[in-house]
TORMIKOL-88048 format. One record per residue: residue number from 1; residue in one letter; chain; y, z, x of N, C-alpha, C in turn. Coordinates in nm, 2 decimals, decimal comma, padded with zeros to 4 digits, m for minus. Layout:
# TORMIKOL-88048
site num->NUM | residu->a | chaine->A | nc2->Y | nc3->Z | nc1->X | cac2->Y | cac3->Z | cac1->X | cc2->Y | cc3->Z | cc1->X
...
//
This chain:
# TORMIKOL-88048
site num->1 | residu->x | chaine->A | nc2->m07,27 | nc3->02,85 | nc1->m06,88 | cac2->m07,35 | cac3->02,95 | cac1->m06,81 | cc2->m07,38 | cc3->02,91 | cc1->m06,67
site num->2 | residu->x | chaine->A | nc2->m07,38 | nc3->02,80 | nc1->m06,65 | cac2->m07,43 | cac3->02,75 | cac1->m06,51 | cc2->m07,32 | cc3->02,75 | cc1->m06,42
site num->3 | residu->x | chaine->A | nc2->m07,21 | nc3->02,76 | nc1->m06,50 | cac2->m07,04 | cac3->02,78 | cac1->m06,38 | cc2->m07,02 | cc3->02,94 | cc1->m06,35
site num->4 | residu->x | chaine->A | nc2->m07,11 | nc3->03,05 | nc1->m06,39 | cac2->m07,11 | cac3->03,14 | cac1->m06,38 | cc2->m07,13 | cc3->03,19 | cc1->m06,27
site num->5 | residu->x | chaine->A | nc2->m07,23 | nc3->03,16 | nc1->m06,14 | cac2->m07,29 | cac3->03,18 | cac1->m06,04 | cc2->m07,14 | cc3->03,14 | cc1->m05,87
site num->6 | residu->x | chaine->A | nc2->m07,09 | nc3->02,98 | nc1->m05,98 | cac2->m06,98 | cac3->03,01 | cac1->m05,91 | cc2->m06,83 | cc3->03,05 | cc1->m05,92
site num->7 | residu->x | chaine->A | nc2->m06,84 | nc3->03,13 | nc1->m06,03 | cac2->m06,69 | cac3->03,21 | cac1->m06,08 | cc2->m06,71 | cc3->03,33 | cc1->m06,01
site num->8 | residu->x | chaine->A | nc2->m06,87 | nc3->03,36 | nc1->m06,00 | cac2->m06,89 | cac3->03,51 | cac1->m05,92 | cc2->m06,79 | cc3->03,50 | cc1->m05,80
site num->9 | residu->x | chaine->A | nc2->m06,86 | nc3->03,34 | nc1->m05,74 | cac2->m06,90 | cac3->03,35 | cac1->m05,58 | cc2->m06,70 | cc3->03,38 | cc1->m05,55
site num->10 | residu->x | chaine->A | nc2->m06,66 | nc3->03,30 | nc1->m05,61 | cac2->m06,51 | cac3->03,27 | cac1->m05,61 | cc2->m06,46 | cc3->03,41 | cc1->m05,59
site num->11 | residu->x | chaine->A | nc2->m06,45 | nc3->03,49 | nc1->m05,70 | cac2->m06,41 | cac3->03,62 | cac1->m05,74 | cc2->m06,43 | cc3->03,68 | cc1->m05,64
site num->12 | residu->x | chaine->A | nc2->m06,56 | nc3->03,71 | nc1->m05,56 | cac2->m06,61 | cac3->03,78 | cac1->m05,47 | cc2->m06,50 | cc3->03,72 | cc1->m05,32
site num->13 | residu->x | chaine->A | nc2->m06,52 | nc3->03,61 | nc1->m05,30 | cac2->m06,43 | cac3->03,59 | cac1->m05,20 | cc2->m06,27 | cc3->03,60 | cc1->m05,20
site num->14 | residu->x | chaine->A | nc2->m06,21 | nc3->03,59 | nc1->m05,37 | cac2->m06,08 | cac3->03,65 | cac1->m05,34 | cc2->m06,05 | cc3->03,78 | cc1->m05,33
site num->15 | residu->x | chaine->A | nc2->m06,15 | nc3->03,85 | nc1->m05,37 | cac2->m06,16 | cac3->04,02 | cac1->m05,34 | cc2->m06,16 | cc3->04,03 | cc1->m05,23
site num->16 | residu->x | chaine->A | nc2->m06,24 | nc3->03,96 | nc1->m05,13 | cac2->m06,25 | cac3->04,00 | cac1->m05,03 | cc2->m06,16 | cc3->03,96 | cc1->m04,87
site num->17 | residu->x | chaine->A | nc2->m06,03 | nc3->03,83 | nc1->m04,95 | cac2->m05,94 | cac3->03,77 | cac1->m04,88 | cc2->m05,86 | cc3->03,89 | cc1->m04,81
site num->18 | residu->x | chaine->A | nc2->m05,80 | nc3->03,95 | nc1->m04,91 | cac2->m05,74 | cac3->04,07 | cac1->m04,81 | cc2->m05,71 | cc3->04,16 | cc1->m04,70
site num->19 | residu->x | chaine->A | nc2->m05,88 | nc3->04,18 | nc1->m04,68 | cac2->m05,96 | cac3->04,27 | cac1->m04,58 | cc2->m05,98 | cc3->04,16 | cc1->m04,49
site num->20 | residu->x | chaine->A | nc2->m05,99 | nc3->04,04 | nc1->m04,49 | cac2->m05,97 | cac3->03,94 | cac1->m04,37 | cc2->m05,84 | cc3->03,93 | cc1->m04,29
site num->21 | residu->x | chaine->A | nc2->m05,74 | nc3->03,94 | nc1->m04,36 | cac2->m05,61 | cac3->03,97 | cac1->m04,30 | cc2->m05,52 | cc3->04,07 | cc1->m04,30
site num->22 | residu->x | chaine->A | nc2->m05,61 | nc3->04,21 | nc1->m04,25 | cac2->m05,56 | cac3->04,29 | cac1->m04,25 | cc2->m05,48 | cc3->04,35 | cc1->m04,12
site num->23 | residu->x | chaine->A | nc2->m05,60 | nc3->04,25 | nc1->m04,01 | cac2->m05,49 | cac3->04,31 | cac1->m03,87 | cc2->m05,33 | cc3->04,20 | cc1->m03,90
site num->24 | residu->x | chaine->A | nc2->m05,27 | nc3->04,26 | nc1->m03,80 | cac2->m05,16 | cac3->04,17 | cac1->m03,75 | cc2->m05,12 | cc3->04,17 | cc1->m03,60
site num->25 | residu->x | chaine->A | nc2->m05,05 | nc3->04,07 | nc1->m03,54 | cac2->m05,08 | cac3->04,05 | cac1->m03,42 | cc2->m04,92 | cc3->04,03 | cc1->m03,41
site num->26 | residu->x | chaine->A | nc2->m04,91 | nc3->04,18 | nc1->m03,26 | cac2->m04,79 | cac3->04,24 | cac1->m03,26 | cc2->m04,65 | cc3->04,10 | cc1->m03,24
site num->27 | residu->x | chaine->A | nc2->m04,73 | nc3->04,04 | nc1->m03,17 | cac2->m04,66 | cac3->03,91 | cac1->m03,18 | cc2->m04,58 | cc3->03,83 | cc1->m03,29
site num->28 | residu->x | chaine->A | nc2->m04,66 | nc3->03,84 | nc1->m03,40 | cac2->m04,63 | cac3->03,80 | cac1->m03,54 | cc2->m04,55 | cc3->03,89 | cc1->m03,59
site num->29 | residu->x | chaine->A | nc2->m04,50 | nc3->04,01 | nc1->m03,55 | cac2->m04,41 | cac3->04,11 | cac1->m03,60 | cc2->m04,30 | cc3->04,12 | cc1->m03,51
site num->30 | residu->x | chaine->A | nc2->m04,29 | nc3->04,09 | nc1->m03,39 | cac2->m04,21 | cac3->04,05 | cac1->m03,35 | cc2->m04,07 | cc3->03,94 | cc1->m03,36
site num->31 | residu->x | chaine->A | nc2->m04,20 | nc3->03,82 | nc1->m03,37 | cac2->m04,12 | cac3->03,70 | cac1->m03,44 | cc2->m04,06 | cc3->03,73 | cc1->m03,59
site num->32 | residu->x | chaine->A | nc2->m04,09 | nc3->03,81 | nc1->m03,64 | cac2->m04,04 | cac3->03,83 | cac1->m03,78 | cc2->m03,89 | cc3->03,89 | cc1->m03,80
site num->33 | residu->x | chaine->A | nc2->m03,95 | nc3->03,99 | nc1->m03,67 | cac2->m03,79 | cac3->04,08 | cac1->m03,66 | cc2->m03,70 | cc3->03,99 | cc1->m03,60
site num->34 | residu->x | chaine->A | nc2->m03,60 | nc3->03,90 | nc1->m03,62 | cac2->m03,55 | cac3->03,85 | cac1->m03,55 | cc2->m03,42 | cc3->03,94 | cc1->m03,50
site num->35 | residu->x | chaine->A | nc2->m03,42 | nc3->04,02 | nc1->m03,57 | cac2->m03,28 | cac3->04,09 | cac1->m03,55 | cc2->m03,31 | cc3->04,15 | cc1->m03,44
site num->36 | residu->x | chaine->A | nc2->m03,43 | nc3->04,20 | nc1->m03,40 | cac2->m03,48 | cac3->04,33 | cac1->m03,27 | cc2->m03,41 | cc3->04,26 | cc1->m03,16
site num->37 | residu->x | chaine->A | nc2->m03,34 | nc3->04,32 | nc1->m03,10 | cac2->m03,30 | cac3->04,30 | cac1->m02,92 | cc2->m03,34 | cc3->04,41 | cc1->m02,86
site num->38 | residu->x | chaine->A | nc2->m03,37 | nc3->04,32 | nc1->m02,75 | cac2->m03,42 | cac3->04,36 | cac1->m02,64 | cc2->m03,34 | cc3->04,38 | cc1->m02,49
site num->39 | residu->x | chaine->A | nc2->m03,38 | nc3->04,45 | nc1->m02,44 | cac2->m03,29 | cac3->04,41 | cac1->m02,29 | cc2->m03,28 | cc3->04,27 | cc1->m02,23
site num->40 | residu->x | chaine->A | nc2->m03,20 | nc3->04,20 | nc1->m02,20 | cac2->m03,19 | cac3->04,07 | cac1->m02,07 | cc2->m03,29 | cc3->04,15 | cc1->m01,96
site num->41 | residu->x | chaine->A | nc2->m03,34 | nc3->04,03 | nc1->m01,88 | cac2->m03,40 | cac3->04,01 | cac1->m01,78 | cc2->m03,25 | cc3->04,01 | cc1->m01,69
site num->42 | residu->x | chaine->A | nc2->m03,28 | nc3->04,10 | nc1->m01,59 | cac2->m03,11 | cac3->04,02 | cac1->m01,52 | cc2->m03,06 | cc3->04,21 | cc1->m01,52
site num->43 | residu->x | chaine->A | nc2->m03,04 | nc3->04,23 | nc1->m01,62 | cac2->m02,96 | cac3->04,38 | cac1->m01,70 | cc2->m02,98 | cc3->04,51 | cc1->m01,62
site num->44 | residu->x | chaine->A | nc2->m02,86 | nc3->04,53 | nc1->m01,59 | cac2->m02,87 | cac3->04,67 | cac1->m01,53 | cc2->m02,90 | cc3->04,85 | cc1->m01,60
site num->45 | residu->x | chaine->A | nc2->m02,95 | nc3->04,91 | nc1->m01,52 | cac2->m02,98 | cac3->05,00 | cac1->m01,59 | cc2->m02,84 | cc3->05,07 | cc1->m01,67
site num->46 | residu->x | chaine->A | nc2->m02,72 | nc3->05,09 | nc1->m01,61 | cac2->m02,63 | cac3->05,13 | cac1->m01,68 | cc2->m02,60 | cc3->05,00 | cc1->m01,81
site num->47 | residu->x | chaine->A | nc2->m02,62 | nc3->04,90 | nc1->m01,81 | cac2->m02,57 | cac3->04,83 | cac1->m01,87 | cc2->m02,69 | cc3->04,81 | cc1->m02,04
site num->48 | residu->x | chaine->A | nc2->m02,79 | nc3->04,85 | nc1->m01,99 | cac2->m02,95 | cac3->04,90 | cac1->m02,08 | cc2->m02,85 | cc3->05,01 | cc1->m02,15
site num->49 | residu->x | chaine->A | nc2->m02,85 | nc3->05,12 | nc1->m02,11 | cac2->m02,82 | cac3->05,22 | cac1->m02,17 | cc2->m02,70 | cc3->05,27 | cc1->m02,22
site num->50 | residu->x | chaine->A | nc2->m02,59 | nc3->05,16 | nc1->m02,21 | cac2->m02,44 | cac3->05,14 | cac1->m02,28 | cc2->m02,56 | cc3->05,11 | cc1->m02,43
site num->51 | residu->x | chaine->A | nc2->m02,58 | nc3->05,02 | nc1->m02,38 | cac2->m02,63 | cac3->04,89 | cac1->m02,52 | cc2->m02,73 | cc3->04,90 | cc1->m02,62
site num->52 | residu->x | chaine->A | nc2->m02,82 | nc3->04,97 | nc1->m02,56 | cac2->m02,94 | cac3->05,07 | cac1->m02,65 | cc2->m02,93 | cc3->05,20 | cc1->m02,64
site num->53 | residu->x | chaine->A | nc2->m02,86 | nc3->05,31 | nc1->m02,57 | cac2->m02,86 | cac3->05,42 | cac1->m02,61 | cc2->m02,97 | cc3->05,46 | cc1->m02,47
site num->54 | residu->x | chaine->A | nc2->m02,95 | nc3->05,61 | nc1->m02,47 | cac2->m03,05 | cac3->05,66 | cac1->m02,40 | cc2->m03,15 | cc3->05,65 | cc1->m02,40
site num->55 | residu->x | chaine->A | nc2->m03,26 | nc3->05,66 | nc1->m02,34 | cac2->m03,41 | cac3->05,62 | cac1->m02,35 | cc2->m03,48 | cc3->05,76 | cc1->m02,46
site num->56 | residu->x | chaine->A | nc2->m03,56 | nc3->05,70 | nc1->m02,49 | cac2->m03,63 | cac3->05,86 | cac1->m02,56 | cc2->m03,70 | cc3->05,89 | cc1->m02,47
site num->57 | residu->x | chaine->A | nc2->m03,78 | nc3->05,89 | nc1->m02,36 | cac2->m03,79 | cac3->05,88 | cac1->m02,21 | cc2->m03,86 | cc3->05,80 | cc1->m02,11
site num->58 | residu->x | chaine->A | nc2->m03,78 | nc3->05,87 | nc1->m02,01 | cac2->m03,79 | cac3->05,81 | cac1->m01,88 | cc2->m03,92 | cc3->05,85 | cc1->m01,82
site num->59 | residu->x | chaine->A | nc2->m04,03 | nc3->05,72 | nc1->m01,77 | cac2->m04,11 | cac3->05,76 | cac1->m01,72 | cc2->m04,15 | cc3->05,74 | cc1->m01,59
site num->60 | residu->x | chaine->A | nc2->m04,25 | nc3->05,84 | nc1->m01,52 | cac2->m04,23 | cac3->05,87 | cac1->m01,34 | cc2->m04,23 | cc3->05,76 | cc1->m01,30
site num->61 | residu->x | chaine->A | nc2->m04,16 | nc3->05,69 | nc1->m01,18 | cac2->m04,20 | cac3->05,57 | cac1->m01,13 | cc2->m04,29 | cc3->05,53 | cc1->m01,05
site num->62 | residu->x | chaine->A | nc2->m04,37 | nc3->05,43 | nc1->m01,12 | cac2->m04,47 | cac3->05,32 | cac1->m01,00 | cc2->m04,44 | cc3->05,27 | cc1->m00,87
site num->63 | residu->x | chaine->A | nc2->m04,53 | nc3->05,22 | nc1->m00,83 | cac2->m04,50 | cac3->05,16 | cac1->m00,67 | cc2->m04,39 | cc3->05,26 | cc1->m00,58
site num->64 | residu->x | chaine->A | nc2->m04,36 | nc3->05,12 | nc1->m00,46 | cac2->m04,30 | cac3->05,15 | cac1->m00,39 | cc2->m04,35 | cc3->05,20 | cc1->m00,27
site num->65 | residu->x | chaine->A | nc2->m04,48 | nc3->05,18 | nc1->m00,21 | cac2->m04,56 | cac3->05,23 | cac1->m00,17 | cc2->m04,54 | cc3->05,11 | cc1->m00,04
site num->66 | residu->x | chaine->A | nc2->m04,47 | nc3->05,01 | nc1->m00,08 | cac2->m04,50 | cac3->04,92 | cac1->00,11 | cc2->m04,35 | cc3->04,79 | cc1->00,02
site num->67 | residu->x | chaine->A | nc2->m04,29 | nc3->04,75 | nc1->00,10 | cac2->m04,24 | cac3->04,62 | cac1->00,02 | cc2->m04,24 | cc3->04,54 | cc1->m00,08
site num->68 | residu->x | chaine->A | nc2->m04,44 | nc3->04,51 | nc1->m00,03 | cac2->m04,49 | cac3->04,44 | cac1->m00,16 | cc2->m04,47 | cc3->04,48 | cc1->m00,29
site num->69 | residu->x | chaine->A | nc2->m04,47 | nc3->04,62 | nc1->m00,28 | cac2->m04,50 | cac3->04,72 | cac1->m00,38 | cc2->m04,38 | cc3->04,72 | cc1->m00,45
site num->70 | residu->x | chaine->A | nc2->m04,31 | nc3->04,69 | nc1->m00,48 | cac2->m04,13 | cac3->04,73 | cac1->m00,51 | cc2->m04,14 | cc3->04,85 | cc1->m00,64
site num->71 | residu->x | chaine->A | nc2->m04,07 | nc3->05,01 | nc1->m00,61 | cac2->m04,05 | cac3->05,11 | cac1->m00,70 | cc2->m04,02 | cc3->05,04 | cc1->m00,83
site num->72 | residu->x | chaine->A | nc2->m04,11 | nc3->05,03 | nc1->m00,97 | cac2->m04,15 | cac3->04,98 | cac1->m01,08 | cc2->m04,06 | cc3->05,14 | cc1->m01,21
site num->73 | residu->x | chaine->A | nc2->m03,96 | nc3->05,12 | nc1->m01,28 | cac2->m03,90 | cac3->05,22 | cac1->m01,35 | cc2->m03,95 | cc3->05,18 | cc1->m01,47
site num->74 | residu->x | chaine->A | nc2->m04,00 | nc3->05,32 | nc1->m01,59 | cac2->m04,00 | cac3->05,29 | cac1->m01,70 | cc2->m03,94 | cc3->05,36 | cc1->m01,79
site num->75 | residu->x | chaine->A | nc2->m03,85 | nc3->05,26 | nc1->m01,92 | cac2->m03,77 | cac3->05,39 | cac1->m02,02 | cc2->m03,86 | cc3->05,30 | cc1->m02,13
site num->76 | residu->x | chaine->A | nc2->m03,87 | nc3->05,43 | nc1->m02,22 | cac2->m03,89 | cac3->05,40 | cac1->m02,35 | cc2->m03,81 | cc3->05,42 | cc1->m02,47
site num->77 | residu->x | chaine->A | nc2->m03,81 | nc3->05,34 | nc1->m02,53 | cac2->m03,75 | cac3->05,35 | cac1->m02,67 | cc2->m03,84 | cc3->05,34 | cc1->m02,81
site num->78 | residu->x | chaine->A | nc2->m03,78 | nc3->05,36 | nc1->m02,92 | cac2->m03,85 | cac3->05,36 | cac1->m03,03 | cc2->m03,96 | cc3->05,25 | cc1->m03,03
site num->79 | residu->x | chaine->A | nc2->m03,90 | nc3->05,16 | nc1->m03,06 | cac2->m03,96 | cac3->05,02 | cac1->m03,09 | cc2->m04,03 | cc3->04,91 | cc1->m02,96
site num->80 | residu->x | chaine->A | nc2->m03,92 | nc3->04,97 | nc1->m02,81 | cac2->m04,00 | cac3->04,88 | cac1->m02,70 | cc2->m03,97 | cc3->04,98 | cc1->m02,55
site num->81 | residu->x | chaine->A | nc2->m04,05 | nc3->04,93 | nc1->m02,43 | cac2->m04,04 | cac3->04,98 | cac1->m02,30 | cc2->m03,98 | cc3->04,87 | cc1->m02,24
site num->82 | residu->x | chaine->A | nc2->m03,87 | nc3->04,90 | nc1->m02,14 | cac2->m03,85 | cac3->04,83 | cac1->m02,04 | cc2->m03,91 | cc3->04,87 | cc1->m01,89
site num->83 | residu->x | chaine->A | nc2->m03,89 | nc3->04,79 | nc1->m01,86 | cac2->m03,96 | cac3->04,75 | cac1->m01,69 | cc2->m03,82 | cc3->04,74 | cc1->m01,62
site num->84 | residu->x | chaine->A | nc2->m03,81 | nc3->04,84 | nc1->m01,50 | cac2->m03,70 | cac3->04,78 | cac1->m01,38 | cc2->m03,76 | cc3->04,80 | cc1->m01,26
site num->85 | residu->x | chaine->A | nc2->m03,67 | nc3->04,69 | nc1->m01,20 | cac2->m03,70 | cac3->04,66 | cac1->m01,03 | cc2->m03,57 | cc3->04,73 | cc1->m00,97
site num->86 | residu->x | chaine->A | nc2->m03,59 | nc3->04,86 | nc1->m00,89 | cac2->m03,47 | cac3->04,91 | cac1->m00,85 | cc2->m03,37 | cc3->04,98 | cc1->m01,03
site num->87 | residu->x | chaine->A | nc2->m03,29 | nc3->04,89 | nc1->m00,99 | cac2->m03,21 | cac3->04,91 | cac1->m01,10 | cc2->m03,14 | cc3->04,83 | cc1->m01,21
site num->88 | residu->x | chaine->A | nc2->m03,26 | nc3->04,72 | nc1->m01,21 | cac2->m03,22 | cac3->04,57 | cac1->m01,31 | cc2->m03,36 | cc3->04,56 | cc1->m01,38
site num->89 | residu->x | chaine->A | nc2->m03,33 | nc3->04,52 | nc1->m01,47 | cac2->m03,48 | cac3->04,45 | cac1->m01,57 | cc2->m03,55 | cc3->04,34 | cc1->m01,56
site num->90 | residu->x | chaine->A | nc2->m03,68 | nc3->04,36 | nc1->m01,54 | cac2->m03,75 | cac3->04,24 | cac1->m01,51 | cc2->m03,87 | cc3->04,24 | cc1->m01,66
site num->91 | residu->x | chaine->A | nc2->m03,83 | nc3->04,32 | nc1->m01,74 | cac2->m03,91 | cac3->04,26 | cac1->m01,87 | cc2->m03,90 | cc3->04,42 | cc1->m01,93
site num->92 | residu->x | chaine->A | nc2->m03,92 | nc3->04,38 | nc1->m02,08 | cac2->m03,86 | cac3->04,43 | cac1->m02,21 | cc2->m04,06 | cc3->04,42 | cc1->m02,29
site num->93 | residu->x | chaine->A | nc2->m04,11 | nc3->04,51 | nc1->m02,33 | cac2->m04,17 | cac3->04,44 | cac1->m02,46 | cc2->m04,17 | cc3->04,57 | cc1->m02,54
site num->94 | residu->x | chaine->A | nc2->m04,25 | nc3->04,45 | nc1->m02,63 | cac2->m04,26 | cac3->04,55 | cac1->m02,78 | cc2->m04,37 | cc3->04,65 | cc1->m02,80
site num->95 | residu->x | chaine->A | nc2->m04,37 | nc3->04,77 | nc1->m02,83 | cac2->m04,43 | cac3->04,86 | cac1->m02,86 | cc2->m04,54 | cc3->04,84 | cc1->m02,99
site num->96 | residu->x | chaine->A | nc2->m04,65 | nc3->04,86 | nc1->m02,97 | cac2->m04,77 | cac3->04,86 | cac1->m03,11 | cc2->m04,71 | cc3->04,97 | cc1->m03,19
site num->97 | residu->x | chaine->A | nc2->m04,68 | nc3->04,92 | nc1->m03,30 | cac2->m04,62 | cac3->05,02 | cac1->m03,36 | cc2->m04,71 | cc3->05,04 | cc1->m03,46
site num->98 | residu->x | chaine->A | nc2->m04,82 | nc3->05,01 | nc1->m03,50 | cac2->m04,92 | cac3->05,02 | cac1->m03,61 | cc2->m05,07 | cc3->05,04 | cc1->m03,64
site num->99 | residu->x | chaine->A | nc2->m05,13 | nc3->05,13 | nc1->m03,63 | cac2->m05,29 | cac3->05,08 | cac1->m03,63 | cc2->m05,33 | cc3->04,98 | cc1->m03,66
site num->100 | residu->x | chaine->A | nc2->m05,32 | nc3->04,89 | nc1->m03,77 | cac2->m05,33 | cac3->04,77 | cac1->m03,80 | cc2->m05,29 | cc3->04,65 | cc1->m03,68
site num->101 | residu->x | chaine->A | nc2->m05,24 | nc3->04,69 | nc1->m03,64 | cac2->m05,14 | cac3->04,57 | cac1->m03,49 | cc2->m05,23 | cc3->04,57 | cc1->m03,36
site num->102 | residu->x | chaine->A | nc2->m05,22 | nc3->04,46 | nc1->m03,36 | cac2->m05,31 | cac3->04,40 | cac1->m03,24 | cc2->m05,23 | cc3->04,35 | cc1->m03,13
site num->103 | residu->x | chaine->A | nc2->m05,21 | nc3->04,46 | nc1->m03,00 | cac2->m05,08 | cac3->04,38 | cac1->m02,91 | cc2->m05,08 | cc3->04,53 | cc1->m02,84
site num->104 | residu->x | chaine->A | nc2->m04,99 | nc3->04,49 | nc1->m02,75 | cac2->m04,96 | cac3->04,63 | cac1->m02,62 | cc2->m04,95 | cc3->04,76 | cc1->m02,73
site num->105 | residu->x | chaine->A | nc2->m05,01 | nc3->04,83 | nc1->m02,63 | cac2->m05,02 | cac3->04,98 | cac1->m02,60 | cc2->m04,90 | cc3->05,07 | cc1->m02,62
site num->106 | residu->x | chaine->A | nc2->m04,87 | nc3->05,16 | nc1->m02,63 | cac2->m04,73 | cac3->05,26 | cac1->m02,57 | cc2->m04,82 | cc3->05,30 | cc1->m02,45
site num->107 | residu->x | chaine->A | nc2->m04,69 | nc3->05,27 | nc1->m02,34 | cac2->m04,72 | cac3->05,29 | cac1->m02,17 | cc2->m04,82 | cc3->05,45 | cc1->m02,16
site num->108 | residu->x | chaine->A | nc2->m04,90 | nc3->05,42 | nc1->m02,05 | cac2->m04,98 | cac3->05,57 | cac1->m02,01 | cc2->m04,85 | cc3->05,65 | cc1->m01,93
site num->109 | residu->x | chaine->A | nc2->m04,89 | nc3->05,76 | nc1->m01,98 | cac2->m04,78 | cac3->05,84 | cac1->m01,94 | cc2->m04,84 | cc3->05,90 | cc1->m01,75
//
């Protein structure tokens, strides 16, 4: 009778293990997918869209407003957005694909 108070306590905390690890951290889903490619850094825009297909779309472009500023392009795809400078890629990431997922946004339109 006196192991009873901590068979509860036990019970009660494996019930409640689940709901502790419910987010996931878009990072952690990334690393999982190892198969996901992405664009090279480097990669031209014709050379993006031989290799992934057309964008599901293209959004208005940033900057460009003085030198510093360099005209910023964005395409989107299912699963990630790229980033170009002119007409080469300077970064790829992954899209929050989940309410549960803790990690970038899908870009403001």
């Amino acid at each position: 009778m006196r192991h009873l108070p901590a068979a509860l306590i036990a019970a009660a905390l494996l019930a409640a293990a689940p709901l502790a690890f419910a987010e996931t951290l878009l990072i952690e889903r990334v690393g999982q997918e190892a198969g996901m490619a992405l664009p090279a850094r480097g990669m031209r825009m014709a050379d993006v869209e031989r290799k992934f297909g057309a964008p599901a779309q293209r959004l208005d472009p940033r900057g460009g407003q003085s030198r510093k500023w360099p005209t910023i392009n964005r395409w989107t795809y299912p699963n990630f957005v790229v980033y170009f400078e002119k007409d080469r890629v300077i970064d790829a990431v992954a899209i929050r694909a989940g309410s549960n997922e803790v990690g970038p946004k899908p870009p403001i339109k």
